[in-house]
MOPAC internal coordinates of N, CA, C and O (Angstrom, degrees):
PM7 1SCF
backbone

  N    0.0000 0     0.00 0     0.00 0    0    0    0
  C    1.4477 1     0.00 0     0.00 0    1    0    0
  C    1.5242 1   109.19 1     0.00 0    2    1    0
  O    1.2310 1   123.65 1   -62.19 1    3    2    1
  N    1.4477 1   110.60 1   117.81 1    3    2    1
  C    1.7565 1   111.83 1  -173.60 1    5    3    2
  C    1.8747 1    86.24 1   -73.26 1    6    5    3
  O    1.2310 1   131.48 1   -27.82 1    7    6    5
  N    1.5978 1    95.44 1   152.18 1    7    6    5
  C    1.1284 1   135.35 1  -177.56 1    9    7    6
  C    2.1782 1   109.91 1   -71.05 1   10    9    7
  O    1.2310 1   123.25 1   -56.19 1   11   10    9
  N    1.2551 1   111.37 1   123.81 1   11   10    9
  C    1.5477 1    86.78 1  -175.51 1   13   11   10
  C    1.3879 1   117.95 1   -95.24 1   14   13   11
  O    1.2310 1   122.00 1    -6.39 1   15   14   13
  N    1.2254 1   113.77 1   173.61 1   15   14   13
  C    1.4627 1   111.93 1  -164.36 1   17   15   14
  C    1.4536 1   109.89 1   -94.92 1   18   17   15
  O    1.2310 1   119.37 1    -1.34 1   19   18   17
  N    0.8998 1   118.81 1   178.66 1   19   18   17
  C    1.7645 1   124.28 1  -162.81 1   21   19   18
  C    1.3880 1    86.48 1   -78.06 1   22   21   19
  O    1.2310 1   114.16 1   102.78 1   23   22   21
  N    1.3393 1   128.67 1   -77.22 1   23   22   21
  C    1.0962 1   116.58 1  -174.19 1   25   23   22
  C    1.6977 1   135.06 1   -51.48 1   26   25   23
  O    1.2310 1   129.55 1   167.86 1   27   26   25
  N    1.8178 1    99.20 1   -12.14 1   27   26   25
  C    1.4832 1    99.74 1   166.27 1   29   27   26
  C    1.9313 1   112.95 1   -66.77 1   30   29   27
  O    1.2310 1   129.50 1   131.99 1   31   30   29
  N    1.3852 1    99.29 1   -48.01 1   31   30   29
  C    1.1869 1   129.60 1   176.28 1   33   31   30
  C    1.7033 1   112.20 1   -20.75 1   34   33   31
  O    1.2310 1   132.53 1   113.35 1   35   34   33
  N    1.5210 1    93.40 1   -66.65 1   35   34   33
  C    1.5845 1   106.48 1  -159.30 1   37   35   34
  C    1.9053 1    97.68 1   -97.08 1   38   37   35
  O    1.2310 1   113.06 1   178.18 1   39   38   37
  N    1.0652 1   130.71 1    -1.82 1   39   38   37
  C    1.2872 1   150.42 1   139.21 1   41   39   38
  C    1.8136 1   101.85 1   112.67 1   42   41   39
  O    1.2310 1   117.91 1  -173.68 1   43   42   41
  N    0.9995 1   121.59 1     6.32 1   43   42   41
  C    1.6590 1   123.98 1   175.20 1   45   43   42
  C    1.1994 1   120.98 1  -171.58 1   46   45   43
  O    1.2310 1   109.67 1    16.88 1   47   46   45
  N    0.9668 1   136.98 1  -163.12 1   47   46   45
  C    1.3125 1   153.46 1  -137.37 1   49   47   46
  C    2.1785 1    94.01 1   -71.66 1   50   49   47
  O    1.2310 1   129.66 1   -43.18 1   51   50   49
  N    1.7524 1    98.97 1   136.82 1   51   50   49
  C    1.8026 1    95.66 1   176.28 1   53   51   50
  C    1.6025 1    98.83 1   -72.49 1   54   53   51
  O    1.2310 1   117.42 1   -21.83 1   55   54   53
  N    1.2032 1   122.51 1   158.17 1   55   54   53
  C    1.4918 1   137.45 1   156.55 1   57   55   54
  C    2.0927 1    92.21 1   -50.58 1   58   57   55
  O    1.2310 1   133.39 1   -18.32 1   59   58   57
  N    1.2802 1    91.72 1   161.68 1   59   58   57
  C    1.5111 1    92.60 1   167.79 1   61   59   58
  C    1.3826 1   125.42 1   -83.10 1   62   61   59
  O    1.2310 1   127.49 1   141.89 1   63   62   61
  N    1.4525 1   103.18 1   -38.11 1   63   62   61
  C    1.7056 1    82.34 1   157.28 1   65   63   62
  C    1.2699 1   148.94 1   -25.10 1   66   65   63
  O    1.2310 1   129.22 1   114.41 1   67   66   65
  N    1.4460 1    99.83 1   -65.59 1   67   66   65
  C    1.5995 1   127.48 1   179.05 1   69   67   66
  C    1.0976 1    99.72 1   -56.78 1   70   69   67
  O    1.2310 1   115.05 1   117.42 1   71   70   69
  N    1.6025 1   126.98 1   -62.58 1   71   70   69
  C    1.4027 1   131.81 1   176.19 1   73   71   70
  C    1.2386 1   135.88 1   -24.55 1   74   73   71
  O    1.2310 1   131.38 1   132.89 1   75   74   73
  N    1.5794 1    95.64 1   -47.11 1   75   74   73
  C    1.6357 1   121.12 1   160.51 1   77   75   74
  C    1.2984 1   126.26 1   -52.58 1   78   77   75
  O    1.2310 1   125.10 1   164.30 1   79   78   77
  N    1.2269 1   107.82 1   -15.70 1   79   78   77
  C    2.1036 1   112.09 1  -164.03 1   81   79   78
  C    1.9370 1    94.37 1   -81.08 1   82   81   79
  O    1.2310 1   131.33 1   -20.83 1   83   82   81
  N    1.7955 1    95.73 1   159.17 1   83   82   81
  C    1.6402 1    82.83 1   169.90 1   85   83   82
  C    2.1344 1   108.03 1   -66.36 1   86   85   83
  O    1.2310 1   125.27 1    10.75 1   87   86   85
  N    0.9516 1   107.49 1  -169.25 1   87   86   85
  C    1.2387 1   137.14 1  -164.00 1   89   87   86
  C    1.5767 1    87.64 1   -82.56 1   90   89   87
  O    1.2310 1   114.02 1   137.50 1   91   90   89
  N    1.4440 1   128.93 1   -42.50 1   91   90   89
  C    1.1778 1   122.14 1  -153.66 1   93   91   90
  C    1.5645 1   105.25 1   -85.70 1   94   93   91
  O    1.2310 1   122.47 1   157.81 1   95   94   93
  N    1.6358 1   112.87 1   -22.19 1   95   94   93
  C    1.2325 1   126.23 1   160.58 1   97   95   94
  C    1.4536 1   121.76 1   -64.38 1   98   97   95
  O    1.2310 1   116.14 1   135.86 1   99   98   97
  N    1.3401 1   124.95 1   -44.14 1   99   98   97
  C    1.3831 1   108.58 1  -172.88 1  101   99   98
  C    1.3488 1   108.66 1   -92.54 1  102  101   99
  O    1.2310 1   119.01 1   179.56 1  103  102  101
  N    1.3989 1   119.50 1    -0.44 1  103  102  101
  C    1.6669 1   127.72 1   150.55 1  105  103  102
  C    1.4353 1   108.30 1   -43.32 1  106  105  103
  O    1.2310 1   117.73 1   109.12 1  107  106  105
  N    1.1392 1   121.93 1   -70.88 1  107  106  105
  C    1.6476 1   154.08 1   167.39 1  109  107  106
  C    1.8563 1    99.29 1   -12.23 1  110  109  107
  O    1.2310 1   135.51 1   100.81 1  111  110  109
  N    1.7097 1    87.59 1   -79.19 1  111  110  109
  C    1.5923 1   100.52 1   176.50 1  113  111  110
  C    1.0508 1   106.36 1   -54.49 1  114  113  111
  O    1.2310 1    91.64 1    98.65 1  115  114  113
  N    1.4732 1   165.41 1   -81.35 1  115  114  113
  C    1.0875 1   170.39 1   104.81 1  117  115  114
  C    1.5492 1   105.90 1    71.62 1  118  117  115
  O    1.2310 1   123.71 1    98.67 1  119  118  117
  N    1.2653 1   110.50 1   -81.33 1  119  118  117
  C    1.3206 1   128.38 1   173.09 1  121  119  118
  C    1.6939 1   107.83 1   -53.30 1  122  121  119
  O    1.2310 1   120.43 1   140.33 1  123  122  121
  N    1.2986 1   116.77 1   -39.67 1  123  122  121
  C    1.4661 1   109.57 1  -151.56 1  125  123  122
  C    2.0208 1    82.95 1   -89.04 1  126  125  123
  O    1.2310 1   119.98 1   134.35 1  127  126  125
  N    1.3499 1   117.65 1   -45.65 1  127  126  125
  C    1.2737 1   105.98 1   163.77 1  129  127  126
  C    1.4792 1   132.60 1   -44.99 1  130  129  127
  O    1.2310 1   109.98 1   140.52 1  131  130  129
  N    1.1733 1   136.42 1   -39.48 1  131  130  129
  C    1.4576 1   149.21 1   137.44 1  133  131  130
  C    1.1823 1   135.43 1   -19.36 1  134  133  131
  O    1.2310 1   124.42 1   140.73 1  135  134  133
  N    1.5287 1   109.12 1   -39.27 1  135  134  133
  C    1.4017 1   120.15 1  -156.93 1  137  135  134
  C    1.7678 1    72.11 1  -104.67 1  138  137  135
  O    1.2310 1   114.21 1   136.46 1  139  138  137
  N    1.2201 1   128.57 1   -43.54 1  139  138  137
  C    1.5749 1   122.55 1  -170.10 1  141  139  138
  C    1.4744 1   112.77 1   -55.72 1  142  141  139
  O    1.2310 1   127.53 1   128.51 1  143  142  141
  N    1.6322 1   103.11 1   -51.49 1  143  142  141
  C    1.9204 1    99.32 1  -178.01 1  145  143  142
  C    1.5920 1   101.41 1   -52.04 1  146  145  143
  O    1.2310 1   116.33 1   129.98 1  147  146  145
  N    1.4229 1   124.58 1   -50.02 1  147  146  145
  C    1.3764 1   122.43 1  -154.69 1  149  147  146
  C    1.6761 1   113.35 1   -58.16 1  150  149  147
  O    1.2310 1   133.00 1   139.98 1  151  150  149
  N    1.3300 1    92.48 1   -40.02 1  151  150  149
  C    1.7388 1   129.24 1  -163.61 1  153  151  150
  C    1.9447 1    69.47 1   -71.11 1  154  153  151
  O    1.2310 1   103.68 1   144.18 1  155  154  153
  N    1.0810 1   147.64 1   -35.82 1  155  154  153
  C    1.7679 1   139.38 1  -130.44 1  157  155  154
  C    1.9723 1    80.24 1  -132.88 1  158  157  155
  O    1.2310 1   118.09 1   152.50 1  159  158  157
  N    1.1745 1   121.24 1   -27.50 1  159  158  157
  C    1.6867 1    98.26 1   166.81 1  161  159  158
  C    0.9923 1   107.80 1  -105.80 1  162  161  159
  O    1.2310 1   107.26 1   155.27 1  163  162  161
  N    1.1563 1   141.35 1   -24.73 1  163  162  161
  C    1.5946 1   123.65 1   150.30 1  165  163  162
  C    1.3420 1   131.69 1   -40.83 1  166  165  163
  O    1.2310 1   107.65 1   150.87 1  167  166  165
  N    1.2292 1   140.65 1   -29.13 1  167  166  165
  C    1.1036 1   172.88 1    82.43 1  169  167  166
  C    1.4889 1   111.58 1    26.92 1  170  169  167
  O    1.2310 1   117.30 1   113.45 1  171  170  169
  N    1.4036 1   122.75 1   -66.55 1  171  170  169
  C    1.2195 1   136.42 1   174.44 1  173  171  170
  C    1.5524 1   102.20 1   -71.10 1  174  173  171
  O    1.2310 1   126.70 1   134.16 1  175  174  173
  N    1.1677 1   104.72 1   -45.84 1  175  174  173
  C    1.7437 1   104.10 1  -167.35 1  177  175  174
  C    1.5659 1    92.28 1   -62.58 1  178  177  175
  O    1.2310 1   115.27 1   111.16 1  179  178  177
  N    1.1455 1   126.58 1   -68.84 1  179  178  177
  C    1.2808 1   142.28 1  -174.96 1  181  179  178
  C    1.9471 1    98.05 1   -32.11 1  182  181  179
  O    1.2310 1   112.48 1   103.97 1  183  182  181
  N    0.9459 1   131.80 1   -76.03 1  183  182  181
  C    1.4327 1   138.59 1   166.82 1  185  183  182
  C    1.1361 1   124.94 1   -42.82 1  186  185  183
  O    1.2310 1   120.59 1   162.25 1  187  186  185
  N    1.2668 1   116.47 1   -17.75 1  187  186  185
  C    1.9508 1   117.07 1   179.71 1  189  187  186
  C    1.4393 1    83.84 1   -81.25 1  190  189  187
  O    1.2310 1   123.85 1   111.68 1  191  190  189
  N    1.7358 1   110.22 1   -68.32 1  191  190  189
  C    1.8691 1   104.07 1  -172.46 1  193  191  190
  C    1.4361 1   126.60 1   -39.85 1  194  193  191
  O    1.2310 1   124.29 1   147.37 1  195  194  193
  N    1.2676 1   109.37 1   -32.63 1  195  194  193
  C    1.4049 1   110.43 1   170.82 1  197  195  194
  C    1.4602 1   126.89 1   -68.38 1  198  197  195
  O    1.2310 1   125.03 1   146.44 1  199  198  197
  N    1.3934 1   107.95 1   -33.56 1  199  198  197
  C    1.7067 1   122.70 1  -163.82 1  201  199  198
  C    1.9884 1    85.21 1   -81.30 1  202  201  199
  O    1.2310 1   121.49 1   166.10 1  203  202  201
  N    1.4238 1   114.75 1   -13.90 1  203  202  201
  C    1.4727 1    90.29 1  -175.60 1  205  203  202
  C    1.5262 1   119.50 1  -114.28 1  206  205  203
  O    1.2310 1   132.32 1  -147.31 1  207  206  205
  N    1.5297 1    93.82 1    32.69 1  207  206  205
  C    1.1783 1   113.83 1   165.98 1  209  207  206
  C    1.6980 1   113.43 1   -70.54 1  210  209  207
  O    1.2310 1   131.31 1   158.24 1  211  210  209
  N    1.3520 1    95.78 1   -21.76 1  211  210  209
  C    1.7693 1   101.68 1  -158.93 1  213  211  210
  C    1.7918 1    92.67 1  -101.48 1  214  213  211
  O    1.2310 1   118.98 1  -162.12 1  215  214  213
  N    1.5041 1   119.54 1    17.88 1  215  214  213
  C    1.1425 1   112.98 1  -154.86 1  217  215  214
  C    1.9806 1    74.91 1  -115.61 1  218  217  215
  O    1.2310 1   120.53 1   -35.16 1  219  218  217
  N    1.4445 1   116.59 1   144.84 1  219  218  217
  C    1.1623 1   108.39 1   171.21 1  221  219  218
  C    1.4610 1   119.83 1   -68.56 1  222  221  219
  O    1.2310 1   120.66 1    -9.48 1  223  222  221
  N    1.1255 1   116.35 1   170.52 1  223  222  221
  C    1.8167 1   115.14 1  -157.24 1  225  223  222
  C    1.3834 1   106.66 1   -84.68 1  226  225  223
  O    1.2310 1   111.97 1   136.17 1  227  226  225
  N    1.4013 1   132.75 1   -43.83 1  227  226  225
  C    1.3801 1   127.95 1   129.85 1  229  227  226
  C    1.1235 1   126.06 1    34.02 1  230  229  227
  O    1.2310 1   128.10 1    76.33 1  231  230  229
  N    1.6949 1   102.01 1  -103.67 1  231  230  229
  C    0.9848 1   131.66 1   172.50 1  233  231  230
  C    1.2555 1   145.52 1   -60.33 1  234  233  231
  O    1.2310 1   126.84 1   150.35 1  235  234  233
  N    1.8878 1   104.45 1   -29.65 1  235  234  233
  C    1.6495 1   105.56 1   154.66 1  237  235  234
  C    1.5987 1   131.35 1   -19.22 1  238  237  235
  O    1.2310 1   129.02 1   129.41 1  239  238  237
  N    0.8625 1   100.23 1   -50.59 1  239  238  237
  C    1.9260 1   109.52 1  -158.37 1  241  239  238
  C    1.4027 1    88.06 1   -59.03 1  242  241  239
  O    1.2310 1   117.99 1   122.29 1  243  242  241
  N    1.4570 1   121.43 1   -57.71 1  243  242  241
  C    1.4864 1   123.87 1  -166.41 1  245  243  242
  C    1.8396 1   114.86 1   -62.13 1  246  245  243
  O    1.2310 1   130.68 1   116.55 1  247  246  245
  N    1.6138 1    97.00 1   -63.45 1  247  246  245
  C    1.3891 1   102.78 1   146.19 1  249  247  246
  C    1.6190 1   129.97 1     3.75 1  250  249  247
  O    1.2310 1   139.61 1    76.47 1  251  250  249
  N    1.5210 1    79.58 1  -103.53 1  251  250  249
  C    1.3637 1    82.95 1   164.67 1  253  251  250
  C    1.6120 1   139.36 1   -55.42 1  254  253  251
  O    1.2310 1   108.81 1   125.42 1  255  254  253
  N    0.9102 1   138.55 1   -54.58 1  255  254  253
  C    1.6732 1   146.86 1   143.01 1  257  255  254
  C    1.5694 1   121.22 1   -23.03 1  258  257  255
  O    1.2310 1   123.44 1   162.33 1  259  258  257
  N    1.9581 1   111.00 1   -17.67 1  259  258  257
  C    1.2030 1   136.15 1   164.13 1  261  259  258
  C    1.1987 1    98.75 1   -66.60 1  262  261  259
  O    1.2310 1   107.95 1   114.45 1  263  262  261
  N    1.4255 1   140.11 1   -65.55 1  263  262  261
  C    1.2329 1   144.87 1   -98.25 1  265  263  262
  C    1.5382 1   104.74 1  -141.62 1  266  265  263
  O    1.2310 1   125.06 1   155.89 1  267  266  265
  N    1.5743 1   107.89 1   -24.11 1  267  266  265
  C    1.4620 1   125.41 1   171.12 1  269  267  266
  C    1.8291 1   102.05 1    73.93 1  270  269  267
  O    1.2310 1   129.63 1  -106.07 1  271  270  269
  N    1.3422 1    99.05 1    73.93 1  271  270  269
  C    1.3424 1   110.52 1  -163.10 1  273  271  270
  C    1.6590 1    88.46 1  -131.48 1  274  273  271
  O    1.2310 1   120.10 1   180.00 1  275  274  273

């Protein structure tokens, strides 16, 4: 799976700043943005399972399959 680009990432066009950096920099950002969503759905994933602790046991299966868990 090719790797996406910053600007795929953030969905359009870089600010010019960013634009400005070498190539090897917005590689950098790229990656360090990447590793953040994952680091940020792990996170979420991690917190739905927990929040359905309070969900009776039952009801999990549905719950969850609600919720796309």
């Amino acid at each position: 799976m090719a790797e996406r680009t910053l600007a795929d990432q953030l969905g359009g066009p870089l600010p010019e700043g960013i634009e400005a950096l070498p190539e090897e920099h917005r590689q950098d950002l790229a990656a360090a943005l990447r590793d953040a969503r994952h680091q940020q759905a792990n996170a979420l994933a991690h917190a739905g399972e927990e929040a359905l602790k309070y969900v009776p046991a039952l009801l999990r299966g549905a719950v969850r399959k609600a919720v796309g868990l």
